[in-house]
N, C-alpha and C positions, 0 to 999 in steps of 0.2 A: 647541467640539468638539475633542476632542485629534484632532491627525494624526501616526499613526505615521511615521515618521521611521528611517531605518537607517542602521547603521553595517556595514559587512560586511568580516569577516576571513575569508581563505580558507586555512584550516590544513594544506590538501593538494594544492589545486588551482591554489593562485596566494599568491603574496603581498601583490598589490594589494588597496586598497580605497577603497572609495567611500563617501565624505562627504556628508551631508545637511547645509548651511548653512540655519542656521534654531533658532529660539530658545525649539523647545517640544523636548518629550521626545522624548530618542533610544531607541532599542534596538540591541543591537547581540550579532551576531551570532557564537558560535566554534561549530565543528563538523568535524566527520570522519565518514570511514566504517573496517569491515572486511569482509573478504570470505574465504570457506574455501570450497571445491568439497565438500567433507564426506567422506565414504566409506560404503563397501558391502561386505557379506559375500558374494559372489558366486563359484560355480568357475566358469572358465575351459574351452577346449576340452582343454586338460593336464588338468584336477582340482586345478589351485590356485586359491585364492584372492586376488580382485583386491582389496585395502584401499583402493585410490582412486574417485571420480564421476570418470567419463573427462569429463562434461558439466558446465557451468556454466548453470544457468537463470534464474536471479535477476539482476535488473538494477536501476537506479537512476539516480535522475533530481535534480539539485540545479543550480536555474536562476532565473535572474531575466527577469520580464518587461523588456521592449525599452523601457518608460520607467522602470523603479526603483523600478514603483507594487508590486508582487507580487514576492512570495517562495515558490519551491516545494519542498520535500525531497518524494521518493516513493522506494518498494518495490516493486517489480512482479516476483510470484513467480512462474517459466512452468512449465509439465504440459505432459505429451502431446506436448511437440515431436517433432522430426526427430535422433536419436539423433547420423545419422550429420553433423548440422551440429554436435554438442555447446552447442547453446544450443537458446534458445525464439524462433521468429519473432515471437509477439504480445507478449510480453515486452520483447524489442530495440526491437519499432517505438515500443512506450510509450512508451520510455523517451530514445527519440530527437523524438518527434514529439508523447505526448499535455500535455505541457505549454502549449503552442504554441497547441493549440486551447483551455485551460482560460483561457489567457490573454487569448486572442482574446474568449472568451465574457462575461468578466467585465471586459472591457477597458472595454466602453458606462455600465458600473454606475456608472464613476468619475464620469460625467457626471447620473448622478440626483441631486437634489437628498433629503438624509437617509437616500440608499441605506441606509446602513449600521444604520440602523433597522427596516430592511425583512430580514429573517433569510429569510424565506419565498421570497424572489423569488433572493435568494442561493440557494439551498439549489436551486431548480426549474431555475436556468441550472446549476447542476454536473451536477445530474441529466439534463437534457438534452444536454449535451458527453458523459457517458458511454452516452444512448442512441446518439447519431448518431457517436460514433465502433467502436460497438461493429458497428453496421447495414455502418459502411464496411469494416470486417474481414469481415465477410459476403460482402459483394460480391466480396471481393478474393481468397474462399475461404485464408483462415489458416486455419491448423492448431495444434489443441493450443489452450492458454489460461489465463492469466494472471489471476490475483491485483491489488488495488492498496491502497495503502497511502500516504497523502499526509497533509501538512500544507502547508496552503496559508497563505500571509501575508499578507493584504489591507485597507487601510486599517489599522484600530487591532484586528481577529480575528485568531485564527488558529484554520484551521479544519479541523478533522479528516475526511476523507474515507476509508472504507475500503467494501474490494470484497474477501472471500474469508478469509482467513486470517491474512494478516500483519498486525502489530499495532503500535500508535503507543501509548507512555505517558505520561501528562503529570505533571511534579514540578516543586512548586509550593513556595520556600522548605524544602525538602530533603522535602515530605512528600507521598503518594501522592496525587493530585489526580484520574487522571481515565484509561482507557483504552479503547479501541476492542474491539467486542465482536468477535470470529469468528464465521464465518459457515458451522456446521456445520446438517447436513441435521437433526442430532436436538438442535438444540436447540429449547426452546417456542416460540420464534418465529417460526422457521423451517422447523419440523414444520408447523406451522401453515400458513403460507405455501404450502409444497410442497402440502398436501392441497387447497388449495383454487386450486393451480395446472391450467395445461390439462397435464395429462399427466405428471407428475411424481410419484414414489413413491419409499420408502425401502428399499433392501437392504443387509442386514448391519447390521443396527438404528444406521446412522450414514453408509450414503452414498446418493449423488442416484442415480436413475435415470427414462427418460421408456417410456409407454406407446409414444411416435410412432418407438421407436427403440431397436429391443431387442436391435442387435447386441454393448454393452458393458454389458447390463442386468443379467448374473449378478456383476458387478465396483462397478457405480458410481464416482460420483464423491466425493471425499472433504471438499470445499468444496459449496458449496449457491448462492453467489454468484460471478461472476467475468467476467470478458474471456473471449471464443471460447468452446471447449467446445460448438460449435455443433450437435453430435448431441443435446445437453439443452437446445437453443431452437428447434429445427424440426420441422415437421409434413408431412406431405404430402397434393397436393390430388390434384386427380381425375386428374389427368395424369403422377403419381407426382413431379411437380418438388416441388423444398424450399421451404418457403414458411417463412418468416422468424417466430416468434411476436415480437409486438411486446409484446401486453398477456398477464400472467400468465404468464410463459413457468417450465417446471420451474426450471431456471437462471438466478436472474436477474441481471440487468445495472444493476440501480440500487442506489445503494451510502448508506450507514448516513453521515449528516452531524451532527457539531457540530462550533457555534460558539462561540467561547469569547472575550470581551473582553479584552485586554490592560490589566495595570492598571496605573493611572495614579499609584502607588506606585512611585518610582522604588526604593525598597531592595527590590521585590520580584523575585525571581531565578526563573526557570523551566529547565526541562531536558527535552527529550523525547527520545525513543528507541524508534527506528523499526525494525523487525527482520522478516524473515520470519519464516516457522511454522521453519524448522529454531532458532532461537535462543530462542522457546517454547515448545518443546517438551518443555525443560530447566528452564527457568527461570521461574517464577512474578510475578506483577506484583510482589507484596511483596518479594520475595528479587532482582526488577530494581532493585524503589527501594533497596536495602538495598547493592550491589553500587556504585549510582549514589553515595549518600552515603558510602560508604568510601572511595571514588575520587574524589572531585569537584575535589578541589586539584590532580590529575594532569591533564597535558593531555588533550584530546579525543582523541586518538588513543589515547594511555593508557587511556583508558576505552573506547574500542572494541575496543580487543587484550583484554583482559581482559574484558570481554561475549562475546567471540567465543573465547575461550577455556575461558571459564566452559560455554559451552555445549557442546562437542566434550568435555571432560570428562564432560560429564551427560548426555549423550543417545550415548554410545560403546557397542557400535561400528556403530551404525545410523544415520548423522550425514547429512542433508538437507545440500543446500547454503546457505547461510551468508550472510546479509548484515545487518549493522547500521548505521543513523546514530546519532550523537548528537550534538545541539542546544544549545548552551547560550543562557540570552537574557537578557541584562543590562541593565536601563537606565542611562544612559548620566548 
Protein backbone atom coordinates (compact mmCIF):
# COMPACT_ATOMS: atom_id res chain seq x y z
CA UNK A 1 0.00 0.00 0.00
CA UNK A 2 1.87 3.31 -0.92
CA UNK A 3 1.77 5.95 2.10
CA UNK A 4 1.91 9.26 1.04
CA UNK A 5 4.68 10.79 2.58
CA UNK A 6 5.44 14.97 2.41
CA UNK A 7 7.82 17.04 1.90
CA UNK A 8 6.61 20.85 2.66
CA UNK A 9 8.11 24.08 1.31
CA UNK A 10 6.48 27.21 2.45
CA UNK A 11 7.08 29.85 -0.22
CA UNK A 12 5.32 32.67 1.71
CA UNK A 13 4.54 31.70 4.92
CA UNK A 14 7.69 30.31 6.34
CA UNK A 15 10.70 28.95 5.24
CA UNK A 16 10.91 25.89 7.24
CA UNK A 17 10.16 22.39 6.29
CA UNK A 18 9.25 19.22 7.37
CA UNK A 19 10.90 16.03 6.33
CA UNK A 20 9.34 12.58 6.03
CA UNK A 21 12.20 9.98 6.91
CA UNK A 22 11.17 6.79 5.16
CA UNK A 23 12.07 4.97 2.06
CA UNK A 24 8.75 4.93 -0.01
CA UNK A 25 7.53 7.91 -2.30
CA UNK A 26 7.64 11.44 -1.39
CA UNK A 27 5.48 14.43 -2.53
CA UNK A 28 6.31 17.43 -2.07
CA UNK A 29 4.80 20.41 -1.90
CA UNK A 30 5.51 24.50 -3.57
CA UNK A 31 2.64 26.88 -3.43
CA UNK A 32 1.53 30.53 -2.90
CA UNK A 33 -1.36 32.60 -2.83
CA UNK A 34 -2.76 36.20 -4.25
CA UNK A 35 -5.15 38.31 -3.10
CA UNK A 36 -6.93 41.99 -4.79
CA UNK A 37 -10.08 43.55 -2.92
CA UNK A 38 -11.19 44.12 -6.83
CA UNK A 39 -13.33 47.30 -7.49
CA UNK A 40 -16.63 49.01 -8.17
CA UNK A 41 -18.41 51.50 -10.19
CA UNK A 42 -20.27 53.26 -7.56
CA UNK A 43 -21.20 57.27 -6.94
CA UNK A 44 -20.51 58.42 -3.85
CA UNK A 45 -22.50 61.06 -1.60
CA UNK A 46 -20.46 63.93 -3.98
CA UNK A 47 -21.50 62.10 -7.39
CA UNK A 48 -18.12 60.51 -7.91
CA UNK A 49 -16.99 57.51 -8.40
CA UNK A 50 -15.45 55.02 -5.91
CA UNK A 51 -12.85 52.53 -8.05
CA UNK A 52 -12.05 50.49 -4.93
CA UNK A 53 -14.15 47.35 -2.62
CA UNK A 54 -13.68 49.37 0.78
CA UNK A 55 -14.36 45.28 1.96
CA UNK A 56 -12.25 42.14 1.64
CA UNK A 57 -14.65 38.91 1.89
CA UNK A 58 -12.53 36.08 0.64
CA UNK A 59 -10.61 34.27 3.06
CA UNK A 60 -8.18 31.11 3.11
CA UNK A 61 -7.17 28.53 4.76
CA UNK A 62 -3.54 26.56 4.11
CA UNK A 63 -2.84 24.16 7.37
CA UNK A 64 -1.60 20.90 8.39
CA UNK A 65 -3.13 18.64 10.58
CA UNK A 66 -1.43 18.26 14.30
CA UNK A 67 0.22 14.83 13.30
CA UNK A 68 1.50 15.57 9.45
CA UNK A 69 -1.21 12.95 8.38
CA UNK A 70 -3.47 15.78 6.31
CA UNK A 71 -2.89 18.49 4.15
CA UNK A 72 -5.51 21.30 3.56
CA UNK A 73 -5.52 24.37 0.91
CA UNK A 74 -9.19 26.17 1.02
CA UNK A 75 -11.20 29.29 -0.40
CA UNK A 76 -13.90 30.51 1.43
CA UNK A 77 -15.89 33.12 -0.56
CA UNK A 78 -18.25 35.55 2.13
CA UNK A 79 -21.77 37.48 0.76
CA UNK A 80 -24.08 39.28 2.74
CA UNK A 81 -21.71 40.34 5.50
CA UNK A 82 -21.61 43.30 7.79
CA UNK A 83 -20.41 46.25 5.42
CA UNK A 84 -19.44 48.27 8.15
CA UNK A 85 -16.76 45.29 9.58
CA UNK A 86 -15.25 45.12 5.67
CA UNK A 87 -15.11 41.31 5.89
CA UNK A 88 -17.36 38.26 6.11
CA UNK A 89 -17.97 36.64 9.70
CA UNK A 90 -18.81 33.10 8.30
CA UNK A 91 -16.01 33.42 5.91
CA UNK A 92 -13.20 34.41 8.72
CA UNK A 93 -14.55 31.70 11.29
CA UNK A 94 -13.87 29.14 8.26
CA UNK A 95 -11.02 29.87 7.78
CA UNK A 96 -9.77 30.11 11.21
CA UNK A 97 -11.57 27.07 12.62
CA UNK A 98 -13.21 24.85 9.74
CA UNK A 99 -10.13 22.84 9.11
CA UNK A 100 -9.82 21.86 12.79
CA UNK A 101 -12.94 19.98 12.65
CA UNK A 102 -12.37 18.40 9.10
CA UNK A 103 -9.36 17.08 10.69
CA UNK A 104 -10.80 16.02 13.85
CA UNK A 105 -13.41 14.13 11.75
CA UNK A 106 -11.21 12.28 9.57
CA UNK A 107 -8.51 11.97 12.18
CA UNK A 108 -10.28 8.18 13.51
CA UNK A 109 -10.07 6.96 9.55
CA UNK A 110 -6.20 6.77 9.97
CA UNK A 111 -7.05 4.05 12.43
CA UNK A 112 -9.40 1.84 9.90
CA UNK A 113 -7.99 -0.87 8.64
CA UNK A 114 -8.07 -0.36 4.21
CA UNK A 115 -9.89 3.02 5.06
CA UNK A 116 -8.63 4.36 2.05
CA UNK A 117 -10.46 1.82 0.11
CA UNK A 118 -13.69 2.80 1.57
CA UNK A 119 -14.31 6.24 -0.76
CA UNK A 120 -17.83 6.24 0.63
CA UNK A 121 -17.23 6.45 4.26
CA UNK A 122 -14.71 9.33 3.35
CA UNK A 123 -16.98 11.18 1.34
CA UNK A 124 -20.17 10.83 4.37
CA UNK A 125 -17.59 12.09 7.31
CA UNK A 126 -16.72 15.37 5.08
CA UNK A 127 -20.39 15.70 4.52
CA UNK A 128 -21.17 15.42 7.96
CA UNK A 129 -18.30 17.99 9.32
CA UNK A 130 -20.08 20.32 6.93
CA UNK A 131 -23.66 19.65 8.25
CA UNK A 132 -22.76 19.96 11.86
CA UNK A 133 -20.69 22.89 11.44
CA UNK A 134 -23.03 24.69 9.29
CA UNK A 135 -26.14 23.72 12.34
CA UNK A 136 -23.40 25.46 14.67
CA UNK A 137 -23.40 28.85 12.62
CA UNK A 138 -27.06 28.65 13.20
CA UNK A 139 -26.98 28.51 16.55
CA UNK A 140 -24.54 31.20 17.00
CA UNK A 141 -27.04 33.39 14.44
CA UNK A 142 -24.05 34.28 11.67
CA UNK A 143 -24.83 36.46 9.29
CA UNK A 144 -24.24 36.51 5.45
CA UNK A 145 -22.47 33.33 3.93
CA UNK A 146 -19.85 31.74 2.46
CA UNK A 147 -18.75 29.67 -0.35
CA UNK A 148 -15.95 26.71 0.07
CA UNK A 149 -13.47 25.41 -1.89
CA UNK A 150 -10.87 22.86 -0.62
CA UNK A 151 -8.43 20.32 -1.53
CA UNK A 152 -7.82 18.04 1.19
CA UNK A 153 -4.54 15.67 1.37
CA UNK A 154 -5.08 12.61 3.04
CA UNK A 155 -3.21 9.39 2.98
CA UNK A 156 -2.19 8.73 -0.73
CA UNK A 157 -5.89 11.25 -2.27
CA UNK A 158 -6.49 14.27 -2.74
CA UNK A 159 -9.62 15.29 -2.37
CA UNK A 160 -11.65 17.91 -3.82
CA UNK A 161 -14.45 19.30 -1.75
CA UNK A 162 -16.54 22.29 -3.11
CA UNK A 163 -19.62 24.26 -1.59
CA UNK A 164 -20.80 27.41 -4.00
CA UNK A 165 -18.93 28.90 -6.56
CA UNK A 166 -15.29 28.96 -6.25
CA UNK A 167 -13.38 26.69 -8.07
CA UNK A 168 -10.20 24.01 -7.72
CA UNK A 169 -8.46 22.93 -11.29
CA UNK A 170 -6.63 19.97 -11.44
CA UNK A 171 -3.23 19.75 -14.20
CA UNK A 172 -2.04 16.62 -14.63
CA UNK A 173 1.56 16.52 -16.55
CA UNK A 174 0.80 20.17 -18.03
CA UNK A 175 -2.63 18.90 -19.36
CA UNK A 176 -6.42 19.69 -18.13
CA UNK A 177 -7.31 16.73 -15.82
CA UNK A 178 -10.17 17.69 -13.84
CA UNK A 179 -12.38 20.72 -12.10
CA UNK A 180 -15.06 21.43 -9.58
CA UNK A 181 -18.42 22.16 -10.89
CA UNK A 182 -20.25 25.59 -9.62
CA UNK A 183 -23.08 25.54 -7.86
CA UNK A 184 -25.57 27.73 -9.74
CA UNK A 185 -29.37 27.81 -9.09
CA UNK A 186 -29.88 27.10 -13.24
CA UNK A 187 -27.75 24.73 -13.66
CA UNK A 188 -29.53 20.89 -14.55
CA UNK A 189 -28.47 19.68 -11.52
CA UNK A 190 -29.32 21.95 -9.36
CA UNK A 191 -32.45 23.25 -11.06
CA UNK A 192 -33.40 19.99 -10.25
CA UNK A 193 -32.38 19.87 -6.85
CA UNK A 194 -34.03 23.15 -5.93
CA UNK A 195 -37.57 21.93 -7.35
CA UNK A 196 -37.73 19.14 -5.48
CA UNK A 197 -36.41 21.04 -2.49
CA UNK A 198 -38.72 22.17 0.70
CA UNK A 199 -39.36 25.70 -0.47
CA UNK A 200 -36.90 26.60 -2.94
CA UNK A 201 -37.55 28.34 -6.48
CA UNK A 202 -35.80 30.29 -9.10
CA UNK A 203 -35.67 34.16 -9.89
CA UNK A 204 -34.03 35.89 -12.59
CA UNK A 205 -33.72 32.58 -14.45
CA UNK A 206 -30.40 31.94 -12.25
CA UNK A 207 -30.86 32.78 -8.62
CA UNK A 208 -32.14 30.88 -5.29
CA UNK A 209 -34.90 31.99 -3.56
CA UNK A 210 -37.29 30.16 -0.56
CA UNK A 211 -41.17 30.20 -0.35
CA UNK A 212 -40.57 30.14 3.76
CA UNK A 213 -38.94 33.75 3.31
CA UNK A 214 -39.94 36.15 0.80
CA UNK A 215 -38.20 39.07 2.32
CA UNK A 216 -35.10 38.91 -0.34
CA UNK A 217 -37.23 36.89 -2.79
CA UNK A 218 -37.55 39.69 -5.64
CA UNK A 219 -33.28 39.51 -5.57
CA UNK A 220 -32.24 35.87 -4.78
CA UNK A 221 -29.22 34.29 -4.34
CA UNK A 222 -26.77 33.91 -6.94
CA UNK A 223 -24.91 30.59 -5.52
CA UNK A 224 -27.44 27.53 -5.02
CA UNK A 225 -25.09 25.86 -2.32
CA UNK A 226 -23.15 27.41 0.52
CA UNK A 227 -22.32 28.18 4.31
CA UNK A 228 -25.04 30.58 6.30
CA UNK A 229 -27.51 32.26 4.01
CA UNK A 230 -29.82 31.04 6.56
CA UNK A 231 -33.06 33.02 5.16
CA UNK A 232 -32.78 29.98 2.15
CA UNK A 233 -32.60 27.10 5.13
CA UNK A 234 -35.29 28.06 7.55
CA UNK A 235 -38.92 27.68 7.95
CA UNK A 236 -41.16 28.49 10.45
CA UNK A 237 -43.30 26.57 12.78
CA UNK A 238 -46.45 27.34 14.50
CA UNK A 239 -45.04 29.56 17.08
CA UNK A 240 -43.39 31.75 14.10
CA UNK A 241 -39.69 30.48 15.61
CA UNK A 242 -36.93 29.55 12.88
CA UNK A 243 -36.78 26.13 12.69
CA UNK A 244 -33.58 24.92 10.92
CA UNK A 245 -34.27 22.77 7.61
CA UNK A 246 -31.99 19.79 7.92
CA UNK A 247 -33.18 17.50 5.08
CA UNK A 248 -33.91 19.18 1.50
CA UNK A 249 -33.27 22.61 2.47
CA UNK A 250 -33.52 25.38 -0.79
CA UNK A 251 -29.75 26.17 0.03
CA UNK A 252 -27.95 23.53 0.48
CA UNK A 253 -25.08 22.64 2.77
CA UNK A 254 -23.60 19.52 1.39
CA UNK A 255 -20.95 19.96 -0.91
CA UNK A 256 -19.83 18.12 -4.37
CA UNK A 257 -16.74 15.52 -3.34
CA UNK A 258 -13.98 13.85 -5.45
CA UNK A 259 -11.46 11.67 -4.95
CA UNK A 260 -8.53 11.39 -6.75
CA UNK A 261 -5.42 8.85 -6.27
CA UNK A 262 -2.13 10.13 -6.24
CA UNK A 263 0.03 8.31 -8.61
CA UNK A 264 2.51 6.20 -7.83
CA UNK A 265 4.63 7.50 -10.96
CA UNK A 266 7.11 9.39 -9.50
CA UNK A 267 7.86 11.71 -13.05
CA UNK A 268 4.11 12.49 -12.66
CA UNK A 269 3.71 16.42 -11.77
CA UNK A 270 0.32 17.80 -10.74
CA UNK A 271 -0.70 21.60 -10.32
CA UNK A 272 -3.99 22.92 -8.90
CA UNK A 273 -5.51 26.24 -8.57
CA UNK A 274 -7.75 27.17 -6.29
CA UNK A 275 -9.62 30.60 -7.04
CA UNK A 276 -12.83 32.22 -6.05
CA UNK A 277 -15.73 33.24 -8.52
CA UNK A 278 -13.95 36.79 -8.90
CA UNK A 279 -10.86 34.94 -10.81
CA UNK A 280 -13.55 32.78 -13.08
CA UNK A 281 -15.22 35.00 -14.06
CA UNK A 282 -12.61 35.97 -16.46
CA UNK A 283 -10.88 33.14 -17.12
CA UNK A 284 -11.92 29.78 -18.42
CA UNK A 285 -10.56 26.35 -17.32
CA UNK A 286 -8.66 25.87 -20.66
CA UNK A 287 -7.26 29.35 -20.88
CA UNK A 288 -6.47 28.64 -16.62
CA UNK A 289 -4.40 25.52 -17.89
CA UNK A 290 -2.99 27.54 -20.68
CA UNK A 291 -1.88 30.50 -18.36
CA UNK A 292 -0.48 27.52 -15.91
CA UNK A 293 1.73 26.07 -18.75
CA UNK A 294 3.25 29.25 -19.98
CA UNK A 295 4.24 30.00 -16.36
CA UNK A 296 5.12 27.05 -14.76
CA UNK A 297 9.18 27.48 -14.77
CA UNK A 298 8.15 30.81 -12.75
CA UNK A 299 7.81 30.55 -9.18
CA UNK A 300 4.46 30.12 -7.50
CA UNK A 301 4.06 33.40 -6.58
CA UNK A 302 4.86 34.38 -10.22
CA UNK A 303 2.10 32.44 -11.18
CA UNK A 304 -0.32 33.77 -8.73
CA UNK A 305 0.46 37.48 -9.58
CA UNK A 306 -0.14 36.72 -13.04
CA UNK A 307 -3.58 34.56 -12.50
CA UNK A 308 -4.57 37.48 -10.47
CA UNK A 309 -3.61 39.81 -12.80
CA UNK A 310 -4.94 38.19 -15.67
CA UNK A 311 -8.19 38.45 -14.16
CA UNK A 312 -8.65 42.23 -12.98
CA UNK A 313 -7.69 42.65 -16.79
CA UNK A 314 -10.79 40.58 -17.93
CA UNK A 315 -13.38 41.13 -15.79
CA UNK A 316 -12.61 45.24 -15.49
CA UNK A 317 -14.19 47.39 -14.33
CA UNK A 318 -16.69 45.22 -12.36
CA UNK A 319 -13.77 43.27 -10.44
CA UNK A 320 -15.21 40.80 -7.32
CA UNK A 321 -12.67 40.28 -4.68
CA UNK A 322 -9.74 38.26 -5.61
CA UNK A 323 -8.16 35.20 -4.18
CA UNK A 324 -5.87 32.52 -5.69
CA UNK A 325 -3.82 29.39 -4.58
CA UNK A 326 -1.42 27.52 -6.63
CA UNK A 327 -0.15 24.07 -5.85
CA UNK A 328 2.50 22.45 -7.30
CA UNK A 329 3.14 18.63 -6.42
CA UNK A 330 6.21 16.78 -7.25
CA UNK A 331 7.27 13.47 -6.41
CA UNK A 332 10.24 13.45 -4.74
Amino acid sequence: MLRLLLILFYSFASNKKAIATNNKLEYNFFYSKAQDKGKRYRKDANGQKDKSRPYMEDEYVIADSDDKKMKIFGIFDGHRGDNKKLYCDISKDLSKNFSKLLFNKLKFLNEIKDIIKNEDKIKKTIEAAFLEYDKELFKKNFKGGSTANIVLFFKNKMIFINLGDSRALLIKNGKYEFSTEDHKANTPVEALRIKNSDGGYIVKKYRLASTHYKRNAKHGLGVSRSFGDFDLKIKYNNKREKVFIEKKPPLSNCPDIKIYNLSENKNDEYAIILGSDGIWDGISNNYMTEIYNENKNKSEKEIADKIKKTAIYLTDPHIDNITVIIVKIKAN
